[in-house]
C-alpha positions as CSV (number, residue, x, y, z in Angstrom):
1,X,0.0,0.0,0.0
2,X,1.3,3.7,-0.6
3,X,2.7,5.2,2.5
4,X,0.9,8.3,1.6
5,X,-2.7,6.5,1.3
6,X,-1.5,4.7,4.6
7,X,-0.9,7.8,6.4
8,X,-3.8,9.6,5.3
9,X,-5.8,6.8,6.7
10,X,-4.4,6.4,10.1
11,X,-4.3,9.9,10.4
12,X,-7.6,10.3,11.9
13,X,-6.6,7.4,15.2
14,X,-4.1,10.3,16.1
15,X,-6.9,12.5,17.9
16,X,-8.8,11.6,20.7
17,X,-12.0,12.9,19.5
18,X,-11.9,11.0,16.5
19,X,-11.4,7.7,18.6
20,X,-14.2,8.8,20.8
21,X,-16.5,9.1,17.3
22,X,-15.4,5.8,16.1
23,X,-16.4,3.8,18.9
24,X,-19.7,5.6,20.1
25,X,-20.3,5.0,16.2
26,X,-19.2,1.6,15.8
27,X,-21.4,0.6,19.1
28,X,-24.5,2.3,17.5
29,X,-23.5,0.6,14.1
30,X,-23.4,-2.9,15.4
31,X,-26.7,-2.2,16.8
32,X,-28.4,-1.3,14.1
33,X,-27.1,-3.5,12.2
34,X,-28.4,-6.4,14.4
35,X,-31.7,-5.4,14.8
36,X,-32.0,-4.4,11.0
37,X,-31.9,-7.5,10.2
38,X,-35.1,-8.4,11.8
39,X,-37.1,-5.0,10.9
40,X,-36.2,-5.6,7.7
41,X,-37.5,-9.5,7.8
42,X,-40.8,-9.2,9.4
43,X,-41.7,-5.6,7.5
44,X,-40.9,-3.5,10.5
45,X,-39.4,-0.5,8.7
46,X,-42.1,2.0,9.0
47,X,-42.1,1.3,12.4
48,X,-38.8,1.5,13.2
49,X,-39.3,4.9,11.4
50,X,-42.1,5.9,14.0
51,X,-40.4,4.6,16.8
52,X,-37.3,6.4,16.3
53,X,-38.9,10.0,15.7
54,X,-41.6,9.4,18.3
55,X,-38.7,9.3,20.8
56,X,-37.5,12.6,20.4
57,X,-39.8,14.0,23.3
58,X,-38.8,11.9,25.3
59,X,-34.8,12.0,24.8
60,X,-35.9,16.1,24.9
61,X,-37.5,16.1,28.4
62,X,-34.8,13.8,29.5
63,X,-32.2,16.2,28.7
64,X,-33.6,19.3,30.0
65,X,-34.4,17.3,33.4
66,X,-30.8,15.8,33.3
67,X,-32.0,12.0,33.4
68,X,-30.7,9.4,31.0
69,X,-31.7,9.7,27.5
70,X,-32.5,5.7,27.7
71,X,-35.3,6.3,30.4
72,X,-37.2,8.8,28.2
73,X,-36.7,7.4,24.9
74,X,-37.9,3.6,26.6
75,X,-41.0,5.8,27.9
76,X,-41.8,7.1,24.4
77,X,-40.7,4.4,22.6
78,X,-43.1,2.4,24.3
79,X,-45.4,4.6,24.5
80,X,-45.7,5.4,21.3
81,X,-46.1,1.7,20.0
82,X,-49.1,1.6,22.9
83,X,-50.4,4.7,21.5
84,X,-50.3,2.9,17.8
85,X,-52.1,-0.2,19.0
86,X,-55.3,1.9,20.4
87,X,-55.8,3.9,17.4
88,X,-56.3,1.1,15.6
89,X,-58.3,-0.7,18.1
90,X,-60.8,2.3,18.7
91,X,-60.9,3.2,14.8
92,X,-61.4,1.7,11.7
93,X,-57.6,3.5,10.4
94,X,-55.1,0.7,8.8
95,X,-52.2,0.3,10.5
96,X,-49.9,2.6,8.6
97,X,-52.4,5.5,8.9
98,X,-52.1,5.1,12.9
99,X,-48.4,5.0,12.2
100,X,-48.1,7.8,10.7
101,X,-50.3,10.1,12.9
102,X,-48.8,8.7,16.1
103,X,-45.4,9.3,15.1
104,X,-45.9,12.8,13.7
105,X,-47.6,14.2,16.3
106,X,-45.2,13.1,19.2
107,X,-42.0,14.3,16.2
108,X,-44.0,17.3,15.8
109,X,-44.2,17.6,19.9
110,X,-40.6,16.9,20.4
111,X,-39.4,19.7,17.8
112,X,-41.6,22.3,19.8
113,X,-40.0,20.9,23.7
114,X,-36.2,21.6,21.7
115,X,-37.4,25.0,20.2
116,X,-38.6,26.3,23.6
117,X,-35.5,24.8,25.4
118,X,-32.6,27.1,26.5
119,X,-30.1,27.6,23.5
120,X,-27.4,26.6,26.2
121,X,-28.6,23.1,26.3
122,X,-28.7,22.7,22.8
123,X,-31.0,20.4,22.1
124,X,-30.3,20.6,18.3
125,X,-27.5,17.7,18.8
126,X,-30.5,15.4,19.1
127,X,-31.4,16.0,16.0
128,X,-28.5,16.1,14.3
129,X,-25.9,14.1,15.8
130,X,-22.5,15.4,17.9
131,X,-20.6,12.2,17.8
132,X,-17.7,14.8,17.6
133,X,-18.4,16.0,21.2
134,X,-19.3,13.4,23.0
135,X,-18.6,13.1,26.7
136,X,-17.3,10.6,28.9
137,X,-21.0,9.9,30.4
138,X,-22.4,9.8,26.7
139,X,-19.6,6.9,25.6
140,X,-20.5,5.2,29.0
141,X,-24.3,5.4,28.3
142,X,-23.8,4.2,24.6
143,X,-21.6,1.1,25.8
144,X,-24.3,0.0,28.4
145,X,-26.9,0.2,26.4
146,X,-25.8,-1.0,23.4
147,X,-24.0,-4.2,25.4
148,X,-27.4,-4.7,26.5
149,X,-29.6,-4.3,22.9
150,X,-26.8,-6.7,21.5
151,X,-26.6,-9.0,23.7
152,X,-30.8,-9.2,23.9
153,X,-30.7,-9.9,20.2
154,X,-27.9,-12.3,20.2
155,X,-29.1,-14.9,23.0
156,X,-32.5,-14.7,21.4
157,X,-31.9,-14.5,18.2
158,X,-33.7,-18.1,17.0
159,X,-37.0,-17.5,19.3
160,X,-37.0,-14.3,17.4
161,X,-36.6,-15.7,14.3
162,X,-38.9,-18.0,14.4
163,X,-41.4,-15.7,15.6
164,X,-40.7,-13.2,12.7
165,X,-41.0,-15.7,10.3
166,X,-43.9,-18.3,11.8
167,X,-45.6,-16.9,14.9
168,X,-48.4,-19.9,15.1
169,X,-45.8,-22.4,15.1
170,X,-43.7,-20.4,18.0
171,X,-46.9,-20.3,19.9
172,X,-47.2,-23.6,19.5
173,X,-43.9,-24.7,20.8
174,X,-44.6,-22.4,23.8
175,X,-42.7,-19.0,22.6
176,X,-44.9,-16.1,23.7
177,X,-44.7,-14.2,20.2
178,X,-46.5,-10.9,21.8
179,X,-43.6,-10.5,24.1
180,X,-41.0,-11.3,22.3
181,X,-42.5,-8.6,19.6
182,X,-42.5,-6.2,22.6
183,X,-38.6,-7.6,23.4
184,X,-37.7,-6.5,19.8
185,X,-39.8,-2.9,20.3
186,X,-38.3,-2.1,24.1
187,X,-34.5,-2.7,22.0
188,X,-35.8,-0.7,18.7
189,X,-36.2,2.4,21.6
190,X,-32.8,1.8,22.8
191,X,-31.0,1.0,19.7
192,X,-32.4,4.4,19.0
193,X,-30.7,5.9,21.9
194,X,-27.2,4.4,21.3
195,X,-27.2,6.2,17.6
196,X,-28.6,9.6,18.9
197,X,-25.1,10.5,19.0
198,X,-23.7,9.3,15.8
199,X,-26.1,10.6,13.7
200,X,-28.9,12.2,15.5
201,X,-32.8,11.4,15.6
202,X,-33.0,12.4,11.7
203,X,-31.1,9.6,10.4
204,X,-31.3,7.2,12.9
205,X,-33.8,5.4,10.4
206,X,-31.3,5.0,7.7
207,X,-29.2,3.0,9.6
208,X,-32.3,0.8,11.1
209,X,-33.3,0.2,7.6
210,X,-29.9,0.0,5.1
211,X,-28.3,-2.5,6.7
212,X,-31.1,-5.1,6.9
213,X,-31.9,-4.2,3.2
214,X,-28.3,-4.4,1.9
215,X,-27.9,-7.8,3.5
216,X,-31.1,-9.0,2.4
217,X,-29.9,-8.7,-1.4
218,X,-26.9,-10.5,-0.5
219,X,-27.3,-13.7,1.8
220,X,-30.3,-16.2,1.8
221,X,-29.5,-17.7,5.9
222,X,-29.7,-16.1,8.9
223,X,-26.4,-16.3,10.4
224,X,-25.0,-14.9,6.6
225,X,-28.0,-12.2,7.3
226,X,-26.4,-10.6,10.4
227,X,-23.2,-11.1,9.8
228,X,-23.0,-9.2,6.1
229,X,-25.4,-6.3,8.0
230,X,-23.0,-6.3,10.6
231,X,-19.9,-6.0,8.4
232,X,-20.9,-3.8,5.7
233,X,-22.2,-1.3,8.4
234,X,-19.1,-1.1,10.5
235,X,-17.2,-0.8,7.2
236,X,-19.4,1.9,6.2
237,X,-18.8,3.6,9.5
238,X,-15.2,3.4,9.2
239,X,-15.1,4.6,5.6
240,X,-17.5,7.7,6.3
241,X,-15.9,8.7,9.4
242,X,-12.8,9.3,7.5
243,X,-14.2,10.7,4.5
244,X,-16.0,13.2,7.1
245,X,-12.4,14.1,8.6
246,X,-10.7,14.8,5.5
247,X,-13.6,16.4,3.7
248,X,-14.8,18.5,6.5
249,X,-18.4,16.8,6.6
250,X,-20.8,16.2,9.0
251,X,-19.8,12.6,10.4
252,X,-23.7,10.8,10.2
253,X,-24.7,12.0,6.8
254,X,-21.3,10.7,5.3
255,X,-21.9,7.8,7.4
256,X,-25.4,7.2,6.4
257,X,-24.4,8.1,3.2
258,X,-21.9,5.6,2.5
259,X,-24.3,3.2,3.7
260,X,-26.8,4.4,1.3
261,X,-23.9,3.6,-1.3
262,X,-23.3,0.0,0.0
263,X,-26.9,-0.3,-0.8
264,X,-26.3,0.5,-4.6
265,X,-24.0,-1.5,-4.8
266,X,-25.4,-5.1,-3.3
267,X,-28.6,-3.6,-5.2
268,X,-26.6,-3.3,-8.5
269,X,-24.0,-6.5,-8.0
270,X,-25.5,-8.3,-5.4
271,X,-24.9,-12.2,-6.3
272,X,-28.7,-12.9,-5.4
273,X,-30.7,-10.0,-6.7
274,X,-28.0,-7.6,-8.6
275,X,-30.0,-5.9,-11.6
276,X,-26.1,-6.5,-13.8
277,X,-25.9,-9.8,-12.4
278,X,-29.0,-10.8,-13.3
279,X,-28.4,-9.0,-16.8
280,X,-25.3,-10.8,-17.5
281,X,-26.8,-14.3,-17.0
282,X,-30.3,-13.4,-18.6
283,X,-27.6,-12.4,-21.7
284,X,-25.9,-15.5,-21.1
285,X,-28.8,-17.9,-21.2
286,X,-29.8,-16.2,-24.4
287,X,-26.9,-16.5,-26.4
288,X,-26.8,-20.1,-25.2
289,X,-30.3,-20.5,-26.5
290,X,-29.4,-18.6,-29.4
């Protein structure tokens, strides 16, 4: 390898606020990565959308009151996927419809607790991300929680599987598929909090939806599932973390936008589903038939 490419890619371990970025980002990475997988699986998206801006209120109030950001995202987060279930139980609105109000309205109330909020506080690194800033309590609070979303996801990953993919048959075997839906919602609210700082409330659904989707047009099995969404999302965090120091970027749209790149790519050469993969063979088989 060139010395100079070398250099210019170590470069950015030689300051201790980029090490601080790359490992509050690599935590919320591998989260979101891991739980991808299964929003992705079981049509989750638009709710991990909801979820993740009905939040902001909670992480909001939790700021200003100087609690946790975990207690009143887990608060909302639940909250709003309780709020979700009675709209549609007292109405006759389809379930996206309920989605979609629900998670406006408590977006739209989080956006007006952060514009009435001392500028001091500034509230506007919710939104946006400050993985750049981040403090030795917000690296501590990103580790703990995202040991624990991991670790949830890990040990249960085949009861969750099999209740994503065939909940009669889990009930049958004696899984409890309503709570292990409301195991998978309680991490979605904390997997939001761990990427907060990486790349604020905004995003945070781009990286609970790419990896999943990349992955998905590359492996067929589980395992192969979560372990390509894990790798190409750490890769993409490494890769836009750097970009971001060299080209004076924010950090979680060059992230999320590498990510968004990964994504053309598996979606263009992808050895399941590539649209020139499939060309070349569909060109193949007819000069073979030819």
């Amino acid at each position: 390898m060139d010395p100079g490419l070398l250099d210019a890619l170590l470069a950015p371990f030689a300051y201790d606020f980029m090490l601080r970025a790359i490992l509050v980002t690599l935590v919320a990475a591998v989260a979101c990565a891991l739980l991808s997988t299964w929003l992705v699986q079981m049509g989750w998206s638009l709710m991990g959308d909801a979820v993740s801006h009905s939040v902001l209120p909670g992480v909001a109030l939790a700021y200003i009151l100087g609690l946790p950001f975990a207690v009143g995202a887990a608060v909302f987060g639940i909250g709003a996927v309780a709020l979700i279930g009675g709209v549609r139980a007292a109405s006759r609105i389809k379930a996206d419809a309920a989605i979609g109000v629900v998670f406006t309205t408590l977006f739209a109330l989080g956006l007006v607790i952060v514009s009435v909020t001392p500028a001091q506080t500034d509230l506007q690194h919710i939104l946006f991300g400050n993985v750049l800033g981040v403090s030795d309590a917000d690296i501590a609070q990103v580790l703990i929680v995202g040991a624990i979303v991991c670790a949830t996801l890990v040990v249960l990953r085949r009861d969750l599987t099999l209740v994503a993919f065939d909940p009669g048959h889990a009930h049958a075997i004696g899984l409890r598929p309503r709570l292990l839906h409301a195991v998978l919602l309680g991490a979605l609210a904390l997997t939001v909090v761990t990427a907060l700082q990486a790349v604020g409330i905004i995003l945070v659904v781009a990286m609970l939806v790419i990896p999943g989707a990349t992955a998905s047009l590359i492996a067929v099995r589980w395992d192969a599932l979560l372990a390509w969404s894990v790798g190409i999302t750490v890769a993409a965090s490494m890769v836009g973390l750097i970009a971001a120091f060299w080209m004076d970027i924010s950090p979680g749209g060059a992230v999320v936008l590498t990510q968004g790149l990964a994504f053309g790519l598996a979606l263009l050469f992808g050895p399941r589903r590539g649209l020139v993969i499939r060309w070349a063979r569909a060109r193949r088989h007819a000069v073979d038939g030819g």
